[in-house]
N, CA, C and O atoms as a Tinker XYZ file with bonds, in Angstrom:
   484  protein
     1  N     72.178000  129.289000   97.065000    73     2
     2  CA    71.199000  128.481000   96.394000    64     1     3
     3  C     69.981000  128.335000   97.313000    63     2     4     5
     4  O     70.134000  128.275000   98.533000    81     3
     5  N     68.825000  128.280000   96.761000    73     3     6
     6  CA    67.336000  128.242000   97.869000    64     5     7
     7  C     67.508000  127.140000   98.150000    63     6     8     9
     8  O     68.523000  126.518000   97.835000    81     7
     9  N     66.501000  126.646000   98.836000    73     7    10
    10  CA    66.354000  125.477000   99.513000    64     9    11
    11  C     65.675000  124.301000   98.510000    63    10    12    13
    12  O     66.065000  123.134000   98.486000    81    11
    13  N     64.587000  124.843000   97.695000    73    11    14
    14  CA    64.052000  124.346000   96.010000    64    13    15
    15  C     64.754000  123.773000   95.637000    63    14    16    17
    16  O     64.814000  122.544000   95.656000    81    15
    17  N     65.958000  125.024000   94.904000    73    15    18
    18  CA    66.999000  124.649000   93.966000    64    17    19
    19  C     67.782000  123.522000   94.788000    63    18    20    21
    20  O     68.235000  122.651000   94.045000    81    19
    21  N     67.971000  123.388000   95.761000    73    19    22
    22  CA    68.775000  122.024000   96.105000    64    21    23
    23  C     68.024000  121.245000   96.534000    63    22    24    25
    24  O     68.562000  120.253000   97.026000    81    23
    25  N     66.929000  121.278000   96.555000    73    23    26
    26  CA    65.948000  119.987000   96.749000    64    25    27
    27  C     65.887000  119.203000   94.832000    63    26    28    29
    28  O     66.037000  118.125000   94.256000    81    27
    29  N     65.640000  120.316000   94.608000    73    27    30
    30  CA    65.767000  119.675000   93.156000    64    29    31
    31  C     66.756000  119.008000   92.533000    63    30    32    33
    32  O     66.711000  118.204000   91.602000    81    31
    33  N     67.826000  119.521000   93.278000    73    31    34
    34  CA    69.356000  118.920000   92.180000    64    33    35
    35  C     69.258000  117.836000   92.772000    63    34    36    37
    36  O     69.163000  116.771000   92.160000    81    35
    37  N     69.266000  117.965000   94.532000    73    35    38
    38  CA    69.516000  116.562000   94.786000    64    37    39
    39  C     68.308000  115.365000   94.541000    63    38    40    41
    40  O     68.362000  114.187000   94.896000    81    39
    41  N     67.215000  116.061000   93.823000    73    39    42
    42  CA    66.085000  115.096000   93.550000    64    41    43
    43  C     66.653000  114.224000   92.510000    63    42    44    45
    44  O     66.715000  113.000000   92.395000    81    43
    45  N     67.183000  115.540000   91.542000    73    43    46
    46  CA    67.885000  114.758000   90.312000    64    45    47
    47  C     69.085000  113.844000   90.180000    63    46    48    49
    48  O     69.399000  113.044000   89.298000    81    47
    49  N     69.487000  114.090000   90.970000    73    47    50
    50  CA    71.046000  113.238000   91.628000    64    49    51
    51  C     70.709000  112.082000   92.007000    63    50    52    53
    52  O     71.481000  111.143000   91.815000    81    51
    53  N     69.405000  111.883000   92.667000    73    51    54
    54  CA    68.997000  110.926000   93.098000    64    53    55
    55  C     68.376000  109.669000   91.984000    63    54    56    57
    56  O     68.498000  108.456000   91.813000    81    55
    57  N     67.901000  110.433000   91.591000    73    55    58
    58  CA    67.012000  110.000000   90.025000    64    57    59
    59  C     68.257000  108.619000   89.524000    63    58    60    61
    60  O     68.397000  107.414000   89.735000    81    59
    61  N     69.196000  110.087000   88.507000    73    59    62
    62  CA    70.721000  109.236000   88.391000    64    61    63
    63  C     71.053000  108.493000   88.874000    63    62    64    65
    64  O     70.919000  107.358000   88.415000    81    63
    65  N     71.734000  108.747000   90.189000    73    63    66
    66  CA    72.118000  106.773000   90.980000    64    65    67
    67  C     70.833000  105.555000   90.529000    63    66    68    69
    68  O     71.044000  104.601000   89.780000    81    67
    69  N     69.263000  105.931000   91.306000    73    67    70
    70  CA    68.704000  105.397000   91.195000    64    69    71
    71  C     68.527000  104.230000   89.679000    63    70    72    73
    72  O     68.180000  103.050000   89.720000    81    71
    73  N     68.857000  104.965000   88.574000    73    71    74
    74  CA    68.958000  104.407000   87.470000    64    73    75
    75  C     70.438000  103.597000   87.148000    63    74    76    77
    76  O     70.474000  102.548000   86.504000    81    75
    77  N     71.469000  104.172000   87.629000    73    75    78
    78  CA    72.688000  103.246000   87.880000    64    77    79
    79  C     73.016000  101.807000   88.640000    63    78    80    81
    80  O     73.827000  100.894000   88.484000    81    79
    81  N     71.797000  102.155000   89.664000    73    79    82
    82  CA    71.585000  100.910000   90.127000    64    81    83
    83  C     71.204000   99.632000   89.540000    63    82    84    85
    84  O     71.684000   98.502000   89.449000    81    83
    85  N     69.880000  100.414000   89.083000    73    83    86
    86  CA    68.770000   99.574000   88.547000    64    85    87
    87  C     70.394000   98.821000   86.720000    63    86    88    89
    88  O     70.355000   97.840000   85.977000    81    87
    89  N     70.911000   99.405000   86.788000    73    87    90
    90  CA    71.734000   98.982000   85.420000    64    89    91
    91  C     72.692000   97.971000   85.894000    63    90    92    93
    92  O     72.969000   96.981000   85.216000    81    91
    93  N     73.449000   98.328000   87.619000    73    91    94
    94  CA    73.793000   97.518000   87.689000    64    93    95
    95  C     73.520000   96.238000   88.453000    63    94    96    97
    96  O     74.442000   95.577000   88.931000    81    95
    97  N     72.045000   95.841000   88.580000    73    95    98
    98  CA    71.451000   94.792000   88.791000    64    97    99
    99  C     70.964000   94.304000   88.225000    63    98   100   101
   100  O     70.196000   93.484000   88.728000    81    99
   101  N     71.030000   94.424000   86.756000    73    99   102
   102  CA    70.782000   93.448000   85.938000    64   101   103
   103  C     72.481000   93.086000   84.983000    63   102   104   105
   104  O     72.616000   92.762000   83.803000    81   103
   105  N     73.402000   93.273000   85.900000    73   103   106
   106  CA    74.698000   93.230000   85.010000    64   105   107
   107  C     74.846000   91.238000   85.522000    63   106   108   109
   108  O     74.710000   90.560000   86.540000    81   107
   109  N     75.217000   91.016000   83.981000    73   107   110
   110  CA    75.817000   89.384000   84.869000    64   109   111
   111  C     77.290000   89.661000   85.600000    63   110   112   113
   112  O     77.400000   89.051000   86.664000    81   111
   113  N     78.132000   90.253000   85.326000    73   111   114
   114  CA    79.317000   90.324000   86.089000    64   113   115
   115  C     78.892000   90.429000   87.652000    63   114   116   117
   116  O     79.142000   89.647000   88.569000    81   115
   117  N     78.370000   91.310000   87.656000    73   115   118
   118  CA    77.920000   91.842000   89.255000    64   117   119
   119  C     76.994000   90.453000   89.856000    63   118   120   121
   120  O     77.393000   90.024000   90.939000    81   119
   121  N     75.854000   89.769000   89.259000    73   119   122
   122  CA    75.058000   88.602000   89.588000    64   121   123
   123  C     76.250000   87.740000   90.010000    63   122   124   125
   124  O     76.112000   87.417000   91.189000    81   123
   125  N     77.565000   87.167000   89.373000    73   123   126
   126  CA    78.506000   86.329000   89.079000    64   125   127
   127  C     79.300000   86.670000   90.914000    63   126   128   129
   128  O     79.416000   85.953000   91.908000    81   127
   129  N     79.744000   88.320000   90.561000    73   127   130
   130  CA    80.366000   88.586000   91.873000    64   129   131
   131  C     79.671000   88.227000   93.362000    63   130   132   133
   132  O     80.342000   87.873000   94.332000    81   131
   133  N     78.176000   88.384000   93.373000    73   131   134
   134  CA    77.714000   88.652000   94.488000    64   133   135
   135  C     77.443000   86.839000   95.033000    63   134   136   137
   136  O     77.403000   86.432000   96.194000    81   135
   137  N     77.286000   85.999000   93.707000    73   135   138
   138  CA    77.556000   84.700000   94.141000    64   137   139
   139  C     78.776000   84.150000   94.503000    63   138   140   141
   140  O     78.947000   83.348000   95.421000    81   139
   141  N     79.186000   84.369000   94.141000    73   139   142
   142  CA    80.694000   84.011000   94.662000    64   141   143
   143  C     81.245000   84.343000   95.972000    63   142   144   145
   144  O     81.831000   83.602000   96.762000    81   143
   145  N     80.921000   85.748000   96.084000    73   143   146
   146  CA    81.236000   86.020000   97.698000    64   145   147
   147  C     80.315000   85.158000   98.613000    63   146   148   149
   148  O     80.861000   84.763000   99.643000    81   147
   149  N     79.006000   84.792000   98.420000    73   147   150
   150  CA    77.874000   84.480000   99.495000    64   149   151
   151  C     78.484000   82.738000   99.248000    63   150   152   153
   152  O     78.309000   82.231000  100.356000    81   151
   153  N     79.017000   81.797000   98.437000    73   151   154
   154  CA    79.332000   80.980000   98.355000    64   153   155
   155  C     80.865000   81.044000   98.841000    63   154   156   157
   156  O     81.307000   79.895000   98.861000    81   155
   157  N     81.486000   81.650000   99.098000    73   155   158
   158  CA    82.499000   81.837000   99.810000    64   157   159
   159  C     82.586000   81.877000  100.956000    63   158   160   161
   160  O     83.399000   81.125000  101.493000    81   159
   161  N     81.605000   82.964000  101.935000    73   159   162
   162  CA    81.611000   83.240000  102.875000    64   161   163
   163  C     80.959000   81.831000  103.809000    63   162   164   165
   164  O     81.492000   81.541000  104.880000    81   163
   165  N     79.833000   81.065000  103.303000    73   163   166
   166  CA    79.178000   79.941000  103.449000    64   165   167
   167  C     80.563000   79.170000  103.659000    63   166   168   169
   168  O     80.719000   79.005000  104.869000    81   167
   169  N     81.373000   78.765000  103.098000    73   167   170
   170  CA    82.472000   78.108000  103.048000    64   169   171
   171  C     83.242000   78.244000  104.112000    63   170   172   173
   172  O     83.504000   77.240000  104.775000    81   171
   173  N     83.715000   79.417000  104.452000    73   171   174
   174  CA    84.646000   80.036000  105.410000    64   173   175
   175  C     83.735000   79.810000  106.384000    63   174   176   177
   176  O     84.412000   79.474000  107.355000    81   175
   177  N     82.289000   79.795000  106.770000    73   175   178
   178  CA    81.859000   79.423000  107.860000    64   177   179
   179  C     81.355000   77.913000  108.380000    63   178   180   181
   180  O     81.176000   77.469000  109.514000    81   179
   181  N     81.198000   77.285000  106.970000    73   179   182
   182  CA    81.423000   75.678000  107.111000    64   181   183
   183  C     82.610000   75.496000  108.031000    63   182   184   185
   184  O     82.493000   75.370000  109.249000    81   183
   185  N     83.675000   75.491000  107.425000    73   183   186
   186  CA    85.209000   75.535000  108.380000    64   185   187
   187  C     85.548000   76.255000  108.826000    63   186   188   189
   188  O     86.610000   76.408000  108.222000    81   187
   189  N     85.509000   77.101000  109.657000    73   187   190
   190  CA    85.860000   78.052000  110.610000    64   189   191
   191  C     86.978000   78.870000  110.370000    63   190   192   193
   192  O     87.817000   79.342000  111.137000    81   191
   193  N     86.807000   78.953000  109.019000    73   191   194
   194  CA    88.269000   80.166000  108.237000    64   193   195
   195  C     87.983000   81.497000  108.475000    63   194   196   197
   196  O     86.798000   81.829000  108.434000    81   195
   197  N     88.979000   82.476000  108.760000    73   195   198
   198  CA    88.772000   84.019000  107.707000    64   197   199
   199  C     89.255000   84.602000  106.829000    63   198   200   201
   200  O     90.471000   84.432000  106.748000    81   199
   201  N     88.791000   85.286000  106.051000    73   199   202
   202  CA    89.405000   85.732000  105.245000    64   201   203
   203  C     91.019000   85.963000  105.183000    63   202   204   205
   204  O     91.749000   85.811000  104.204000    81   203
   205  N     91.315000   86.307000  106.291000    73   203   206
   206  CA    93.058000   86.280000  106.872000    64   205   207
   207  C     93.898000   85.207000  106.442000    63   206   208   209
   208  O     94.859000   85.001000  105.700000    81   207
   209  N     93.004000   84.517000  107.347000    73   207   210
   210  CA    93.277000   82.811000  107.163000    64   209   211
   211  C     94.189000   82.567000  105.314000    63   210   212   213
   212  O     95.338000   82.446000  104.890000    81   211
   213  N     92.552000   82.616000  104.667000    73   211   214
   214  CA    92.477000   82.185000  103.245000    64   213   215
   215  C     93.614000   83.034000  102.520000    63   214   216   217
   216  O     94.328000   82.624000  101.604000    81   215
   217  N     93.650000   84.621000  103.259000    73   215   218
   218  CA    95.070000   85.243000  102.214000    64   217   219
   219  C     96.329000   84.899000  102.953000    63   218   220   221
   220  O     97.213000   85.431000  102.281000    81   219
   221  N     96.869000   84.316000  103.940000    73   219   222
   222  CA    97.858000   83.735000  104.473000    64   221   223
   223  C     98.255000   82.619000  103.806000    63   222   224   225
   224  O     99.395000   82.405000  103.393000    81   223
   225  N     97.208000   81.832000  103.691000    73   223   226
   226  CA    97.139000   80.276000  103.145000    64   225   227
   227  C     97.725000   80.541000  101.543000    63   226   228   229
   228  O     98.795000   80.171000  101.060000    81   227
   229  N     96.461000   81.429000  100.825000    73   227   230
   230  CA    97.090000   81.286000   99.587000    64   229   231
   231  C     98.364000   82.311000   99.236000    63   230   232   233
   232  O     98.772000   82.210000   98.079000    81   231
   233  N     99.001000   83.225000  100.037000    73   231   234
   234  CA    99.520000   84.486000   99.616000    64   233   235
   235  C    100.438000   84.526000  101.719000    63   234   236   237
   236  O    100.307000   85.255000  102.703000    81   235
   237  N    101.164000   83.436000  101.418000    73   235   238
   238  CA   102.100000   83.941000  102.967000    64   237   239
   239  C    103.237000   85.011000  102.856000    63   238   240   241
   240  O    103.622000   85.513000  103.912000    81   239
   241  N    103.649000   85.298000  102.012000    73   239   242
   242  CA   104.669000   86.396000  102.013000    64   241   243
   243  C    104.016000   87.576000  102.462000    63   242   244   245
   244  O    104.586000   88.266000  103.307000    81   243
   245  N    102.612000   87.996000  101.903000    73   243   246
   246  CA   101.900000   89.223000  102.374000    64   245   247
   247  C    101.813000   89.724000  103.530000    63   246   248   249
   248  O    101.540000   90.892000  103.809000    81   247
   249  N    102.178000   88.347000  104.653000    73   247   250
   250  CA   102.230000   89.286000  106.138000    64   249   251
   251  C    103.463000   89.744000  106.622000    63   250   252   253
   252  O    103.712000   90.714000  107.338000    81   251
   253  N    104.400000   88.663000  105.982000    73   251   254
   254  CA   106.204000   88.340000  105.814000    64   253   255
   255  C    106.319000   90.095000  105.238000    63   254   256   257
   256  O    106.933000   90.863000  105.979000    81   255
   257  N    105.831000   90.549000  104.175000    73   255   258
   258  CA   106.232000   92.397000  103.616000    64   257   259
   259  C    105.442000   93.143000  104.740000    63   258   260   261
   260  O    106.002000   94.118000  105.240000    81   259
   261  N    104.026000   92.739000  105.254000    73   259   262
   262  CA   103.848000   93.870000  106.272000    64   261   263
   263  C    104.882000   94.215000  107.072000    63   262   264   265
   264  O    105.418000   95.323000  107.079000    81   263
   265  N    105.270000   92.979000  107.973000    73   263   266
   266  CA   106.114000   93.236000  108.819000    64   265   267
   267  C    107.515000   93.751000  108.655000    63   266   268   269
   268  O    108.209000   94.206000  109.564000    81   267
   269  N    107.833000   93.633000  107.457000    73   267   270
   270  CA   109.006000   93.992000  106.969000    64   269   271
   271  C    109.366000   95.564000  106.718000    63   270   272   273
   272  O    110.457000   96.107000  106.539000    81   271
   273  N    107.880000   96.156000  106.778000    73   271   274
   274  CA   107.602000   97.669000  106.309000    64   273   275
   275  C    107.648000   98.305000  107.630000    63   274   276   277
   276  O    108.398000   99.274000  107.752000    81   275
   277  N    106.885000   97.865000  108.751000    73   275   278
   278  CA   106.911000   98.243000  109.775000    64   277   279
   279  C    107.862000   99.191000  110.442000    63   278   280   281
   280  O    107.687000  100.267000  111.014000    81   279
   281  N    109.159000   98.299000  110.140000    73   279   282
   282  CA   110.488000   98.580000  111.228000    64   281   283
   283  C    111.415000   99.469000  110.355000    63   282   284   285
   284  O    112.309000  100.042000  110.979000    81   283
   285  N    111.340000   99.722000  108.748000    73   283   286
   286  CA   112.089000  100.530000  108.251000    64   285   287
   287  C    111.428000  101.913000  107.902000    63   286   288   289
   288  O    111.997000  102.736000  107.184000    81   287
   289  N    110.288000  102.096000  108.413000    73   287   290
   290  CA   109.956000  103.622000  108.713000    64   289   291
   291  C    110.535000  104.009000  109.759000    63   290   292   293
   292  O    111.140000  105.081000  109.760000    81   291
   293  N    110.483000  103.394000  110.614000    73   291   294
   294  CA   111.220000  103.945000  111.968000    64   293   295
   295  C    112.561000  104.271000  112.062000    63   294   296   297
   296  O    113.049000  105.190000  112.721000    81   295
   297  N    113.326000  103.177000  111.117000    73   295   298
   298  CA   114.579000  103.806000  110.783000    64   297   299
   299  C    115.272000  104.770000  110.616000    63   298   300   301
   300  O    116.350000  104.719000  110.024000    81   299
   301  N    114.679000  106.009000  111.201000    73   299   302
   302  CA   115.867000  107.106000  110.208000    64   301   303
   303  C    117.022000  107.599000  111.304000    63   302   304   305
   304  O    117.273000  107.294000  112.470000    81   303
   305  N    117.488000  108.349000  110.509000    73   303   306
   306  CA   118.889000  108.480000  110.343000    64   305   307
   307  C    118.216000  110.070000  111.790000    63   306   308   309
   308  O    117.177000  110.693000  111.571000    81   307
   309  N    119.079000  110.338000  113.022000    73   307   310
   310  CA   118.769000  110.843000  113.884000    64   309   311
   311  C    119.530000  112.183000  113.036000    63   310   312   313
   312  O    120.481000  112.150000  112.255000    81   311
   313  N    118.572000  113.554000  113.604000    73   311   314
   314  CA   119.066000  114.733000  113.168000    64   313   315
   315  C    120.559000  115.211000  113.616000    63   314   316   317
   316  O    120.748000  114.567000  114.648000    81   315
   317  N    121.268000  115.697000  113.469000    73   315   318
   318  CA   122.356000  116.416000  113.895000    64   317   319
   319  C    122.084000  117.617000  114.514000    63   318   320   321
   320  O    121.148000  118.416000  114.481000    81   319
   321  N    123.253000  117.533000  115.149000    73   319   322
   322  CA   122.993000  118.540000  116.522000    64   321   323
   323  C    123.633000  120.030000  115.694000    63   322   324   325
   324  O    124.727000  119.982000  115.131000    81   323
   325  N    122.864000  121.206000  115.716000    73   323   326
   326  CA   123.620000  122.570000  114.930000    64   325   327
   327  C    123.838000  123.659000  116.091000    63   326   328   329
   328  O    122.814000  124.137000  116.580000    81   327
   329  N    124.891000  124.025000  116.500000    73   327   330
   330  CA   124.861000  124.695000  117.232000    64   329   331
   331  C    125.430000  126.568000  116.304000    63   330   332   333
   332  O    126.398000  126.832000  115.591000    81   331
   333  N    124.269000  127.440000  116.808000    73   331   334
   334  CA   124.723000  128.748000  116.261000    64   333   335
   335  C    125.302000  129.716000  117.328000    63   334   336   337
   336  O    124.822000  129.631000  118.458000    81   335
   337  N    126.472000  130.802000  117.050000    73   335   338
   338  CA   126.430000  131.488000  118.299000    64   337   339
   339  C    126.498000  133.028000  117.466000    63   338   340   341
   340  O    127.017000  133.184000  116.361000    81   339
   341  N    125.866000  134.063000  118.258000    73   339   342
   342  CA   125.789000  135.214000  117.581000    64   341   343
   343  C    126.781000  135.357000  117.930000    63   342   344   345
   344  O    127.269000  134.707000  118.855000    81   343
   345  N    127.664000  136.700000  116.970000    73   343   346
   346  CA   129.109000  136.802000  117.083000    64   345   347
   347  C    128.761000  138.657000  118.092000    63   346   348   349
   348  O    129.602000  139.098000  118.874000    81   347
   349  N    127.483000  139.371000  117.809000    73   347   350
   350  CA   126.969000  140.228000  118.553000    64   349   351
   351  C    126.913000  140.410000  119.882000    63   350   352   353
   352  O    127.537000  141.183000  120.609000    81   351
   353  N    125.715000  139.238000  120.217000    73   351   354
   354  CA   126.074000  139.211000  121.487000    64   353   355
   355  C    126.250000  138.200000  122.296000    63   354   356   357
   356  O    126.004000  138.130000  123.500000    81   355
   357  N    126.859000  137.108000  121.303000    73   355   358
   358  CA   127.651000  135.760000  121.716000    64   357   359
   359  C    126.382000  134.545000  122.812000    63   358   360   361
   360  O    126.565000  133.532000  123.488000    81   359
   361  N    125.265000  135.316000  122.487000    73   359   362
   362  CA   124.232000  134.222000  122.410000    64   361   363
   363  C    124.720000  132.818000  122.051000    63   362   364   365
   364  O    125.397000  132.980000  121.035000    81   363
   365  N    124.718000  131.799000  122.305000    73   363   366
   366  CA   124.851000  130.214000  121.554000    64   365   367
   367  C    123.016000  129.430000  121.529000    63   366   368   369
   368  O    122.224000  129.560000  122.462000    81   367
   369  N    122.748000  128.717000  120.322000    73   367   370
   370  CA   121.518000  127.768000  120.317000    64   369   371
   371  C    122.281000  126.814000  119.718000    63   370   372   373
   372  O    123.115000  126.835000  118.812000    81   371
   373  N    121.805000  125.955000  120.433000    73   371   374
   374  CA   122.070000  124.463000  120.268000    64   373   375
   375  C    120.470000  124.105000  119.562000    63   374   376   377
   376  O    119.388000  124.242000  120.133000    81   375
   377  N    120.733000  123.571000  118.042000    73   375   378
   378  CA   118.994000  122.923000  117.989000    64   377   379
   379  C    119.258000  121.828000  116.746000    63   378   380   381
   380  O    120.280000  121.812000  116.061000    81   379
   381  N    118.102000  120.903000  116.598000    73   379   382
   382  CA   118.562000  119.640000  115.929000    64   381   383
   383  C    117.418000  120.068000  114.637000    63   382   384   385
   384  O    117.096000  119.153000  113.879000    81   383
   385  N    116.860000  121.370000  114.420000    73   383   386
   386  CA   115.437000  121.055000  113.765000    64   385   387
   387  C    115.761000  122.627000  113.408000    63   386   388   389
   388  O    116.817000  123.071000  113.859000    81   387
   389  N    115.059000  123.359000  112.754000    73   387   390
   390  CA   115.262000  124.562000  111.948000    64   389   391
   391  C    113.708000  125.345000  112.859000    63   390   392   393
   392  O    113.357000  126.435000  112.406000    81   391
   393  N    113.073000  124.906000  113.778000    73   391   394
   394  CA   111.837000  125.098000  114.022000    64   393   395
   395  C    112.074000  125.771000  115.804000    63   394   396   397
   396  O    111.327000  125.587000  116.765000    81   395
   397  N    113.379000  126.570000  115.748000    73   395   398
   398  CA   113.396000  127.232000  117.109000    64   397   399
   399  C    113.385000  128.746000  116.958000    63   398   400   401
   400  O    113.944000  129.339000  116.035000    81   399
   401  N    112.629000  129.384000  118.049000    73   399   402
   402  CA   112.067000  130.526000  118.366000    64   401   403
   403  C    113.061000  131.497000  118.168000    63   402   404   405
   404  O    112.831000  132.535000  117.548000    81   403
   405  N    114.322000  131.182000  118.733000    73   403   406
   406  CA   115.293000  132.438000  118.773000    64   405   407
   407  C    115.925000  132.277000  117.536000    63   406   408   409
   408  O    116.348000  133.349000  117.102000    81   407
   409  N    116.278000  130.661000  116.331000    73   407   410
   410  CA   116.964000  130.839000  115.849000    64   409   411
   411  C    116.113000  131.811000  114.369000    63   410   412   413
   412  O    116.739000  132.459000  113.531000    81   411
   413  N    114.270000  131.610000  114.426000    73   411   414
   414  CA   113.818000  131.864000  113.728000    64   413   415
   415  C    113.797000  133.536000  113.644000    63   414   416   417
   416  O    113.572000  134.139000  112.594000    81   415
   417  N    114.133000  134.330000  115.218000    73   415   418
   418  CA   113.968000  135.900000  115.406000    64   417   419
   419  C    115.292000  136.246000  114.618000    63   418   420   421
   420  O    115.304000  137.196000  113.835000    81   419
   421  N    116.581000  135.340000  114.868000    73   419   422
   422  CA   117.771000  135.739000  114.554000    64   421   423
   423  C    117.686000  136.027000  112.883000    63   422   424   425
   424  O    117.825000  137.100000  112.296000    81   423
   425  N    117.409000  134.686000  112.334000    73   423   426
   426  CA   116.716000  134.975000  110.338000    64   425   427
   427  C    115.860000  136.385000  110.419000    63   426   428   429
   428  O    116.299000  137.472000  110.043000    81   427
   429  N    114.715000  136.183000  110.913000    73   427   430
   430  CA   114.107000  137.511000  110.773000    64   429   431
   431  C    114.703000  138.507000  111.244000    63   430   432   433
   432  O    114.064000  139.411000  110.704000    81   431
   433  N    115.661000  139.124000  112.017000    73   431   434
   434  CA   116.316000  140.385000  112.069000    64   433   435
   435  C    117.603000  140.323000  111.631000    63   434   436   437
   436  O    118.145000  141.419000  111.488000    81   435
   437  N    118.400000  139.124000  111.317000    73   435   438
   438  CA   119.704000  139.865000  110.452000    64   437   439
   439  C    119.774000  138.816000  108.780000    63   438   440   441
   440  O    120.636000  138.971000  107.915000    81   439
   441  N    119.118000  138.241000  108.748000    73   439   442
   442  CA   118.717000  137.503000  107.394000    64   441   443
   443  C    119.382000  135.868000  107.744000    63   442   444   445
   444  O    120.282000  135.520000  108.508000    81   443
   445  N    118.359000  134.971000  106.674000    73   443   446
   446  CA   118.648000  133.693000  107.224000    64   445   447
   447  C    120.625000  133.209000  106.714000    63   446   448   449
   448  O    121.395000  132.423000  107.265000    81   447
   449  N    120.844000  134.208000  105.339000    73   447   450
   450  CA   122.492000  133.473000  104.968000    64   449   451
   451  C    123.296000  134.343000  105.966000    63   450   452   453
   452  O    124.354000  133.835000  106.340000    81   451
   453  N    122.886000  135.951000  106.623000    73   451   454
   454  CA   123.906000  135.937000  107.773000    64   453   455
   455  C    124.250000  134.708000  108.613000    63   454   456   457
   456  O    125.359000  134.200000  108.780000    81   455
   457  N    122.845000  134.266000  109.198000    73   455   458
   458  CA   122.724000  133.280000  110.399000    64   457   459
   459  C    123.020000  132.060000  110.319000    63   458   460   461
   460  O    123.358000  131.358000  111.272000    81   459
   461  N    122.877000  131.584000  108.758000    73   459   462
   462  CA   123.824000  130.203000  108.641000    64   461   463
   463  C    124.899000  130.401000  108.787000    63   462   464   465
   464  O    125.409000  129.569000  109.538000    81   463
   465  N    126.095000  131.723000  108.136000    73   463   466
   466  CA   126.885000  132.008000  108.599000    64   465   467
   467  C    127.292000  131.748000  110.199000    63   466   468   469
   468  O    128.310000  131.060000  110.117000    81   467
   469  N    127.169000  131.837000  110.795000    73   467   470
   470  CA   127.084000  131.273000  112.407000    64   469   471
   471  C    127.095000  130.715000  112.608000    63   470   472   473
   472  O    127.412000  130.715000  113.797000    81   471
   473  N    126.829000  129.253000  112.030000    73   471   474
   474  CA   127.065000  127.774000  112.231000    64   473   475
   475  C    128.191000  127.136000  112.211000    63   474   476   477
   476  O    128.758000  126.693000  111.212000    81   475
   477  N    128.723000  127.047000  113.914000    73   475   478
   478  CA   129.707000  126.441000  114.133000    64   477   479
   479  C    129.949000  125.051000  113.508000    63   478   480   481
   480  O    128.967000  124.343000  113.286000    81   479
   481  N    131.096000  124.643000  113.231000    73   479   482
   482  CA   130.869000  123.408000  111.990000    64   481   483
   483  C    132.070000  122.257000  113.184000    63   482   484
   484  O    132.353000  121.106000  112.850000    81   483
């Protein structure tokens, strides 16, 4: 695209918002919202609140589930240990993850259901 042609689109792009704006500043919802926050915030700085504060105060369980989320991601269940041994040339890998070098050469040169085959149980 020239440099024109995208001066132009984005002239016109611009145009657009510009008129979205202008629509939504004369919306009463939006007049309604923007008072409310500036009469809010006035408030919270009358008394020395924050916003934290005010969603603790009205909504205390909300920090009670953060914390609650925290510690059961961490939870999991630890991998198991797989140990393979070639029956060829009696190689052994010990690995907890499918993401090792030799066990990945072993799939690629004798196929991956030989090599599960190999999994000492």
């Amino acid at each position: 695209m020239s440099k024109l042609a995208e001066f132009r689109q984005l002239e016109k792009h611009l145009a657009e918002q510009l008129l979205a704006l202008e629509a939504l500043k004369g919306d009463d919802g939006l007049k309604k919202e923007i008072e409310f926050e500036t009469k809010l915030r006035k408030l919270l700085d009358h008394y020395g609140f924050s916003l934290k504060h005010i969603i603790n105060l009205l909504d205390p369980q909300t920090s009670v589930r953060r914390q609650a989320v925290a510690p059961a991601a961490s939870t999991r269940k630890p991998r198991e240990l797989k140990v393979y041994k070639n029956p060829n040339t009696g190689e052994v890998i010990e690995t907890k993850g499918g993401n090792n070098k030799a066990l990945k050469e072993w799939k690629a040169k004798h196929g991956a259901d030989v090599v599960e085959g190999w999994l000492k149980k």
